[in-house]
PDBQT receptor file of N, H, CA, C and O in Angstrom, charges set to zero:
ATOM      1  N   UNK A   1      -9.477  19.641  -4.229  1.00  0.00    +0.000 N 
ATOM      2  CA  UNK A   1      -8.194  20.277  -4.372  1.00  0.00    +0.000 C 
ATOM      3  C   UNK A   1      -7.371  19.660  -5.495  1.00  0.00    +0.000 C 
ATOM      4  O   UNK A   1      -6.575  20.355  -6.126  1.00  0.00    +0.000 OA
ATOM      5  N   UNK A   2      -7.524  18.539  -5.721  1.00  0.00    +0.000 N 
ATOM      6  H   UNK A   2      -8.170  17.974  -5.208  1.00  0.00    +0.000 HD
ATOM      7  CA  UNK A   2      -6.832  18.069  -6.614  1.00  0.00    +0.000 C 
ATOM      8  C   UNK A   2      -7.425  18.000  -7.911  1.00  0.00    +0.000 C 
ATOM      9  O   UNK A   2      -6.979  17.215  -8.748  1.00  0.00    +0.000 OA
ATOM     10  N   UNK A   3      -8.311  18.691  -8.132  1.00  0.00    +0.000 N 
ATOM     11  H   UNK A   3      -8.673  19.329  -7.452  1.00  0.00    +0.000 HD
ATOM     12  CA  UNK A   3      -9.215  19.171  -9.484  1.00  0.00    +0.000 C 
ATOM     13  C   UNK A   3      -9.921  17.782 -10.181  1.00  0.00    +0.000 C 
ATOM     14  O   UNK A   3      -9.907  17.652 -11.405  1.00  0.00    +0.000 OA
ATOM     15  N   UNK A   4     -10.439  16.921  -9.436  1.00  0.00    +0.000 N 
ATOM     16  H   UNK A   4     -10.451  17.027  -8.442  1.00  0.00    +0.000 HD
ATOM     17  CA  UNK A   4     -11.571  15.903  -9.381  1.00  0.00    +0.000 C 
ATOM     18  C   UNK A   4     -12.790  16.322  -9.237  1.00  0.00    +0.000 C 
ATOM     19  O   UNK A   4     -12.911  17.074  -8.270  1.00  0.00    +0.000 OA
ATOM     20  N   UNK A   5     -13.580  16.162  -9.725  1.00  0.00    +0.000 N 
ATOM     21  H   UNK A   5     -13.482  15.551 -10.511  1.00  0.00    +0.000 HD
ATOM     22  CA  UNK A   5     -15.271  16.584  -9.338  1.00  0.00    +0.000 C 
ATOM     23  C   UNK A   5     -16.088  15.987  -9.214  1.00  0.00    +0.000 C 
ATOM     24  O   UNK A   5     -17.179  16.386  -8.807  1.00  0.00    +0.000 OA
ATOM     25  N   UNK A   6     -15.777  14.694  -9.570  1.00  0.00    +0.000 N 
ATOM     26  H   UNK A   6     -14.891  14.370  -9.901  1.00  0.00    +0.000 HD
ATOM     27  CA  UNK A   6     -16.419  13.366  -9.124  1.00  0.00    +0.000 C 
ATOM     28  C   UNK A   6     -16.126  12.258  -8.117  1.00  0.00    +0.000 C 
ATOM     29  O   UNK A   6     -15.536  11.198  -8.323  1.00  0.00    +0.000 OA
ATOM     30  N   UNK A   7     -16.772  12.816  -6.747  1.00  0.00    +0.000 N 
ATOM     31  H   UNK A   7     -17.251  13.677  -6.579  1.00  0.00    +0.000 HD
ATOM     32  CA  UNK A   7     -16.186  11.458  -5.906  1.00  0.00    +0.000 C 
ATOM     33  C   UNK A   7     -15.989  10.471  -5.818  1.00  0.00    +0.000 C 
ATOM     34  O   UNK A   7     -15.625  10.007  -4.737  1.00  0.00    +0.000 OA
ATOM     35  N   UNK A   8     -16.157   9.624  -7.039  1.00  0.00    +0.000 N 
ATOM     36  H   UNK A   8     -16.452  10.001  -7.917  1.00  0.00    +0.000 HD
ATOM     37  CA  UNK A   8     -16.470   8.153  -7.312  1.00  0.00    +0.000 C 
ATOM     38  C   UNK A   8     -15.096   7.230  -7.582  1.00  0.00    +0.000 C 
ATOM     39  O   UNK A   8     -15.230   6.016  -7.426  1.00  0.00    +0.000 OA
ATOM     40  N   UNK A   9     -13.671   7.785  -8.011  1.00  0.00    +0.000 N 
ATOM     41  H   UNK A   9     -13.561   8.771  -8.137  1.00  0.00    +0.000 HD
ATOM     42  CA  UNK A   9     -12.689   7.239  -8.133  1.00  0.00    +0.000 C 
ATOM     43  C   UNK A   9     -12.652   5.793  -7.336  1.00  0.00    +0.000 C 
ATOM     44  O   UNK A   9     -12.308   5.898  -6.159  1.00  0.00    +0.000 OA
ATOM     45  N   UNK A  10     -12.951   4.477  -7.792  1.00  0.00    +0.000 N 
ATOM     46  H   UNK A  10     -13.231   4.392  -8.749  1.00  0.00    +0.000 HD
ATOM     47  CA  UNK A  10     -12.276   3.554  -6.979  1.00  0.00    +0.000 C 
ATOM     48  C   UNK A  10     -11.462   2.785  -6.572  1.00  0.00    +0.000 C 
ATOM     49  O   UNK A  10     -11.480   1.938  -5.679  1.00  0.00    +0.000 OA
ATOM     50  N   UNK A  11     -10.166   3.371  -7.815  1.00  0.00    +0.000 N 
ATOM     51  H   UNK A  11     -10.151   4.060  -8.540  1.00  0.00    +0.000 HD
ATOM     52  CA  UNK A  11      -8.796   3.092  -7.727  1.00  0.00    +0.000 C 
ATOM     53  C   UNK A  11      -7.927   3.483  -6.943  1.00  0.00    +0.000 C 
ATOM     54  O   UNK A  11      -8.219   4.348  -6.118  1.00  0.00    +0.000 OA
ATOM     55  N   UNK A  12      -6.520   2.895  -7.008  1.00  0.00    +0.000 N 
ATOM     56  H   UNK A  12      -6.282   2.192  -7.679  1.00  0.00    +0.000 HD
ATOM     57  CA  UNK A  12      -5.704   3.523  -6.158  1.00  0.00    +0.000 C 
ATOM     58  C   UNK A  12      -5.764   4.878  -6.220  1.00  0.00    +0.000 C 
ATOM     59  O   UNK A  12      -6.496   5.456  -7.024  1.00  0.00    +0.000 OA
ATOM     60  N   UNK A  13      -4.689   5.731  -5.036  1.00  0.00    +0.000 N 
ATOM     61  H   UNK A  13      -4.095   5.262  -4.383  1.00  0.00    +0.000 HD
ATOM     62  CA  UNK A  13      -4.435   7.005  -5.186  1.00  0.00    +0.000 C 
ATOM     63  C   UNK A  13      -4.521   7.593  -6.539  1.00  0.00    +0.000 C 
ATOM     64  O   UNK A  13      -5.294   8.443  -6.981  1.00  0.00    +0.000 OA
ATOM     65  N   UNK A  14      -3.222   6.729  -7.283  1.00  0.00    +0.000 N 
ATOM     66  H   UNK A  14      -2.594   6.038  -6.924  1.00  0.00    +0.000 HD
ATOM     67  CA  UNK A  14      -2.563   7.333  -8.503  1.00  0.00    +0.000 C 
ATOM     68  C   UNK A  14      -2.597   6.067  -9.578  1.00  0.00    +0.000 C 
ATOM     69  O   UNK A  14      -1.769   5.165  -9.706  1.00  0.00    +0.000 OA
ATOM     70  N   UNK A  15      -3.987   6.331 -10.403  1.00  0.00    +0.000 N 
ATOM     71  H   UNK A  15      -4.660   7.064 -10.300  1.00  0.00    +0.000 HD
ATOM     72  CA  UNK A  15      -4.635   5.227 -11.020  1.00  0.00    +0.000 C 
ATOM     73  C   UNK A  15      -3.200   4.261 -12.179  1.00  0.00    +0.000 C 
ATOM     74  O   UNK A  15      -2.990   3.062 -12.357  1.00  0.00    +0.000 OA
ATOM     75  N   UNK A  16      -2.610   5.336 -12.643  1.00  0.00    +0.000 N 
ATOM     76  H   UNK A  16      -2.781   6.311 -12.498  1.00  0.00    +0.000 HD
ATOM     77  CA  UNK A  16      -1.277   5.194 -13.935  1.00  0.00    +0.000 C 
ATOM     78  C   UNK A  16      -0.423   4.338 -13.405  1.00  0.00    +0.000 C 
ATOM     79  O   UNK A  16       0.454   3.837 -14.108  1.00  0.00    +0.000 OA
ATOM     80  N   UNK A  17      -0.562   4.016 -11.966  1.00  0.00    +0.000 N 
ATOM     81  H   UNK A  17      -1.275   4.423 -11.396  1.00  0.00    +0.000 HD
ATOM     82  CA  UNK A  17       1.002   3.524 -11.730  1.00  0.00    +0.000 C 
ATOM     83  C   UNK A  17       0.554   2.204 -10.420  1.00  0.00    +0.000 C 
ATOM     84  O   UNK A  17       1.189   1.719  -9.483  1.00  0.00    +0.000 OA
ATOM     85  N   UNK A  18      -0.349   2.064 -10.771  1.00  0.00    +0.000 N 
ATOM     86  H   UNK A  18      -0.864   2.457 -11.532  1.00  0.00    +0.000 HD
ATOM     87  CA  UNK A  18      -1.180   1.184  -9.948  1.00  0.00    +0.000 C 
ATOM     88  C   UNK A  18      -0.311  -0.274  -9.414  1.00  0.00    +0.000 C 
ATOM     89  O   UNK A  18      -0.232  -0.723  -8.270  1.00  0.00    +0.000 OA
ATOM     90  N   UNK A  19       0.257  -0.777 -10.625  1.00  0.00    +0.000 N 
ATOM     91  H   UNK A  19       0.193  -0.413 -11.554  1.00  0.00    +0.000 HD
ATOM     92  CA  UNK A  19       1.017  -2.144 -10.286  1.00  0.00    +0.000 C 
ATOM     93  C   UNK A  19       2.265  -1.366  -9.264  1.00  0.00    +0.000 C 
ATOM     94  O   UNK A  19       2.943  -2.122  -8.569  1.00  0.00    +0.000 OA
ATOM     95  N   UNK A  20       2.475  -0.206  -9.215  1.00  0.00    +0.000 N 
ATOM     96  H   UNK A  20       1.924   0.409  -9.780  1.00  0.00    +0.000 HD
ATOM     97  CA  UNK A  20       3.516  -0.128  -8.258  1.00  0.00    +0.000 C 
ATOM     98  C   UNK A  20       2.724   0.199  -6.927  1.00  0.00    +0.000 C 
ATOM     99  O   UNK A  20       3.034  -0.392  -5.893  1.00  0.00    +0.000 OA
ATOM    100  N   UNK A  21       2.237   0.646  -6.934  1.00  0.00    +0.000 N 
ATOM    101  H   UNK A  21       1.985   1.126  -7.774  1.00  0.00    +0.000 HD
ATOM    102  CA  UNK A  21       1.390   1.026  -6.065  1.00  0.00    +0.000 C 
ATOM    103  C   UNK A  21       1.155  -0.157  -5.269  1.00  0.00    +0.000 C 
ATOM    104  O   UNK A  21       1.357  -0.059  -4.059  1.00  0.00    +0.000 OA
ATOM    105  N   UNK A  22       0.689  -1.467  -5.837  1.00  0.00    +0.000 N 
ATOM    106  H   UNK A  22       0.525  -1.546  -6.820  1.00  0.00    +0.000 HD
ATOM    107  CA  UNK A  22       0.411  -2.909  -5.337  1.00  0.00    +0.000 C 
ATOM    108  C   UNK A  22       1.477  -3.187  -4.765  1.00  0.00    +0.000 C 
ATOM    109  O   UNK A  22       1.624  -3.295  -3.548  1.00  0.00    +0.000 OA
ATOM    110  N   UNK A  23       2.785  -3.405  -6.093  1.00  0.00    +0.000 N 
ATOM    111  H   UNK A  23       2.666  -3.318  -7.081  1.00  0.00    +0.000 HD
ATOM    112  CA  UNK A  23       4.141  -3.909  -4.850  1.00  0.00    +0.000 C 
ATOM    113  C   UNK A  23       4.365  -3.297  -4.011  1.00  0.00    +0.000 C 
ATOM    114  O   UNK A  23       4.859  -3.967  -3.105  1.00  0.00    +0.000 OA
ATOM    115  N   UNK A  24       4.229  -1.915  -3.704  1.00  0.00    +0.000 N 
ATOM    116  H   UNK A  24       3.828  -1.370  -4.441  1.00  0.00    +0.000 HD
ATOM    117  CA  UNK A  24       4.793  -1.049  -2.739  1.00  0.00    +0.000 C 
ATOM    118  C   UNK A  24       3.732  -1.860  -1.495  1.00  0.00    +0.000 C 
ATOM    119  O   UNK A  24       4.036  -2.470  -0.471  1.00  0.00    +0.000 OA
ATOM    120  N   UNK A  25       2.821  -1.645  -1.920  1.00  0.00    +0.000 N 
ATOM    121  H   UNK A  25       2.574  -1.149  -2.752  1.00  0.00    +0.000 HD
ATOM    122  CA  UNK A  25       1.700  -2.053  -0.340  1.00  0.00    +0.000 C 
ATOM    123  C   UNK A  25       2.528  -3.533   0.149  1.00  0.00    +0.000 C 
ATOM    124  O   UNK A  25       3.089  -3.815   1.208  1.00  0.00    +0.000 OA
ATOM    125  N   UNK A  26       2.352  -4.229  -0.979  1.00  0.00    +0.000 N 
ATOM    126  H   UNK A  26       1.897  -3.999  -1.840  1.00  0.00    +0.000 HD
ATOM    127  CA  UNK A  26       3.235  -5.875  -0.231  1.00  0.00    +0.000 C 
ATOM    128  C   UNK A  26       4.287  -5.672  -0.078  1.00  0.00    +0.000 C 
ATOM    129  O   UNK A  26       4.732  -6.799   0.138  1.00  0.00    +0.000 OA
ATOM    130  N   UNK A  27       5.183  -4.926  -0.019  1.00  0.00    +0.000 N 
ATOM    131  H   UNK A  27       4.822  -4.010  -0.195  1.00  0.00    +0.000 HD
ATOM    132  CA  UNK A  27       6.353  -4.908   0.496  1.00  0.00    +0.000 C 
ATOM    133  C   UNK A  27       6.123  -4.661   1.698  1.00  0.00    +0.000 C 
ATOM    134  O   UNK A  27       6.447  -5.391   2.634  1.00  0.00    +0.000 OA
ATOM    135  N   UNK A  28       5.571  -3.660   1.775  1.00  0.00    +0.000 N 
ATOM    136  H   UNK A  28       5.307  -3.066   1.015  1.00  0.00    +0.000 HD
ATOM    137  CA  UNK A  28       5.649  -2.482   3.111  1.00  0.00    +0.000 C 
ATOM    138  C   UNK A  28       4.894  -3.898   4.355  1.00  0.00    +0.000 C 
ATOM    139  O   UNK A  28       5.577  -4.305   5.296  1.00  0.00    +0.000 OA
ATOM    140  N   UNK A  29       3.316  -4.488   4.058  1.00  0.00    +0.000 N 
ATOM    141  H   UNK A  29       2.762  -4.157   3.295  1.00  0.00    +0.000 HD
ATOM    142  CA  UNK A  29       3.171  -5.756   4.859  1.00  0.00    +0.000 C 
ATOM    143  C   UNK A  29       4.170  -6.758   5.099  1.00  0.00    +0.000 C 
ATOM    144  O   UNK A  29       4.396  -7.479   6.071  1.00  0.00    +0.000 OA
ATOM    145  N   UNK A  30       4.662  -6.639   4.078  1.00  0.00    +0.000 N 
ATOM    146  H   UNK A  30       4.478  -6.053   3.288  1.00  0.00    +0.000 HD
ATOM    147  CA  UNK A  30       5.814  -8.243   4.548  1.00  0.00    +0.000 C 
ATOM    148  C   UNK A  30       7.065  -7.458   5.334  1.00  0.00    +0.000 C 
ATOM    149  O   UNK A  30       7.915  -8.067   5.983  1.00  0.00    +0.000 OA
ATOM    150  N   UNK A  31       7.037  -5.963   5.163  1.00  0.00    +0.000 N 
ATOM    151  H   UNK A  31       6.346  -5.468   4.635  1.00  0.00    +0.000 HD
ATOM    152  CA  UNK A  31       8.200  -5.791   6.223  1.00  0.00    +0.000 C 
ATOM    153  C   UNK A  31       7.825  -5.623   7.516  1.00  0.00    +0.000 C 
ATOM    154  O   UNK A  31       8.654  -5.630   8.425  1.00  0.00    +0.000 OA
ATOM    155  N   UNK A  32       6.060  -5.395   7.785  1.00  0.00    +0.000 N 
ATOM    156  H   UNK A  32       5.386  -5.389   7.046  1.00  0.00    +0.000 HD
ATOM    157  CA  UNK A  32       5.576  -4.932   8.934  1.00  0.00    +0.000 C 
ATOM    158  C   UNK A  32       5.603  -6.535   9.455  1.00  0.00    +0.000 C 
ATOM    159  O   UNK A  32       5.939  -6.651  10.634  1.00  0.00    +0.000 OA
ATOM    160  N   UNK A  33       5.349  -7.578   8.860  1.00  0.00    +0.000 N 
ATOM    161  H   UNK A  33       5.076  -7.484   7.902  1.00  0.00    +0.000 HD
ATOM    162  CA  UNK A  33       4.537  -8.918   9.512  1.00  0.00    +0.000 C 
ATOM    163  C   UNK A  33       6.491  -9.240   9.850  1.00  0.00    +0.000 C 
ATOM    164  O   UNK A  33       6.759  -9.494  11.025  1.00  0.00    +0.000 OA
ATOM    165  N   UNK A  34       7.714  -9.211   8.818  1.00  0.00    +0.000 N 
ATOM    166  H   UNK A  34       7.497  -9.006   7.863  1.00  0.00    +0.000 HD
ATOM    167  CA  UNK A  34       8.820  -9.912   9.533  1.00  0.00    +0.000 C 
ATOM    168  C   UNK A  34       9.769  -8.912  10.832  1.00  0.00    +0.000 C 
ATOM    169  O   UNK A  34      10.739  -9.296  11.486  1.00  0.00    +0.000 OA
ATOM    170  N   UNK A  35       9.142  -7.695  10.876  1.00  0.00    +0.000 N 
ATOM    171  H   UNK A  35       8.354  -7.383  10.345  1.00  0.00    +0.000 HD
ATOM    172  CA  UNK A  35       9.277  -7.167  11.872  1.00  0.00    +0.000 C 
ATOM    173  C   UNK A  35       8.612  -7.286  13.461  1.00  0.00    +0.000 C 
ATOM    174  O   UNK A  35       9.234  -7.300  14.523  1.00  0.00    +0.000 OA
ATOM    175  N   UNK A  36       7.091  -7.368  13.231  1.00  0.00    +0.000 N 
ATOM    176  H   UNK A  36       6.587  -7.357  12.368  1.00  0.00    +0.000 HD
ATOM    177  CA  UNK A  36       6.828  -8.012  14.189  1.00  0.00    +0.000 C 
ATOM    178  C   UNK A  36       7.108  -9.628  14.773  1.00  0.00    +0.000 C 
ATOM    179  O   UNK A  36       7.157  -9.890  15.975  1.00  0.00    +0.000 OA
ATOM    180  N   UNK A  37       7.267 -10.573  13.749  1.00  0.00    +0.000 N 
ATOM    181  H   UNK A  37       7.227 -10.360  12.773  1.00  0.00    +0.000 HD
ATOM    182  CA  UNK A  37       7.603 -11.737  14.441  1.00  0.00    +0.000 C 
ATOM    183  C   UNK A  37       9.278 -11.937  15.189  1.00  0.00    +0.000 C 
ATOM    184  O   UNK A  37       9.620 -12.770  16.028  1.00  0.00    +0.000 OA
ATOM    185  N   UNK A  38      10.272 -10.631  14.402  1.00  0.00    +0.000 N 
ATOM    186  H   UNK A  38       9.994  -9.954  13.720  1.00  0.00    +0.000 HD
ATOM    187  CA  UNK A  38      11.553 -10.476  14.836  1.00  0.00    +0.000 C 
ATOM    188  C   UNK A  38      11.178  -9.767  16.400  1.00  0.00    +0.000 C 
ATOM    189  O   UNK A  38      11.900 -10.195  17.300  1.00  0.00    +0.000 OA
ATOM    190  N   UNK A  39      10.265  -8.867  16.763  1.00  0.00    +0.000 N 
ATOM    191  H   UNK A  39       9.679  -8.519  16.032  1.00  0.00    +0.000 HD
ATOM    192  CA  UNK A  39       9.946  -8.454  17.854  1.00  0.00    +0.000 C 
ATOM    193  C   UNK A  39       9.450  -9.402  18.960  1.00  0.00    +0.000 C 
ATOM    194  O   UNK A  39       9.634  -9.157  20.152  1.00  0.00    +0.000 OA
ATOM    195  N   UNK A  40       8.786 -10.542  18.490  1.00  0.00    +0.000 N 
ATOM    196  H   UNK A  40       8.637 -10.741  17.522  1.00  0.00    +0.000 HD
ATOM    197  CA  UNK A  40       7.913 -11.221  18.985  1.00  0.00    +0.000 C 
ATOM    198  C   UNK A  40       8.813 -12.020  19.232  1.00  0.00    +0.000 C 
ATOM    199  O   UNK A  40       8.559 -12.618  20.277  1.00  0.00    +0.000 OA
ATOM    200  N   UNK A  41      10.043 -12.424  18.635  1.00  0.00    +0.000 N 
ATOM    201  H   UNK A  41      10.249 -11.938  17.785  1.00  0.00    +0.000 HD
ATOM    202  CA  UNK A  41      10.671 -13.513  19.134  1.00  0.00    +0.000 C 
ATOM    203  C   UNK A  41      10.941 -14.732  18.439  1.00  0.00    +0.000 C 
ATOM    204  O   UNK A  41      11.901 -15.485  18.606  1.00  0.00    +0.000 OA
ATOM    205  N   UNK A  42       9.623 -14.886  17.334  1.00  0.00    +0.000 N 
ATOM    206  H   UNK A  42       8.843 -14.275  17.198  1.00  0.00    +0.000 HD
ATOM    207  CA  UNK A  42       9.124 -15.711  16.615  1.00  0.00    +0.000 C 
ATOM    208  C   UNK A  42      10.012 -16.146  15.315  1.00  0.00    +0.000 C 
ATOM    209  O   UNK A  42       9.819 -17.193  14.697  1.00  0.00    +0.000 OA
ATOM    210  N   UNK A  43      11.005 -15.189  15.000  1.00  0.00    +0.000 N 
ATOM    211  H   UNK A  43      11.161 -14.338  15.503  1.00  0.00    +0.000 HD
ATOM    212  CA  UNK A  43      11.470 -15.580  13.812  1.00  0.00    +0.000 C 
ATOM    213  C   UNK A  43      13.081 -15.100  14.282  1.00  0.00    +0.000 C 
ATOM    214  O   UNK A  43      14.021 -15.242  13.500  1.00  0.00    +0.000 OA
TER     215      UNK A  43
């Protein structure tokens, strides 16, 4: 659907913008890991 014809891509989603793509993922973990330890009690 997205007019690829080769399944082989092994980059991110959206290869151009990749370094954001990275911070976005570590952000999003470090808000999941200080959310759970705020749940947990821990922090």
């Amino acid at each position: 659907m997205t007019g690829k014809t080769d399944g082989n891509d092994a980059g991110p989603p959206f290869a151009r913008h990749a370094i954001y793509y990275l911070i976005l993922k570590v952000a999003v973990l470090a808000a999941a890991v200080v959310l759970a330890l705020k749940v947990a009690g821990l922090w």
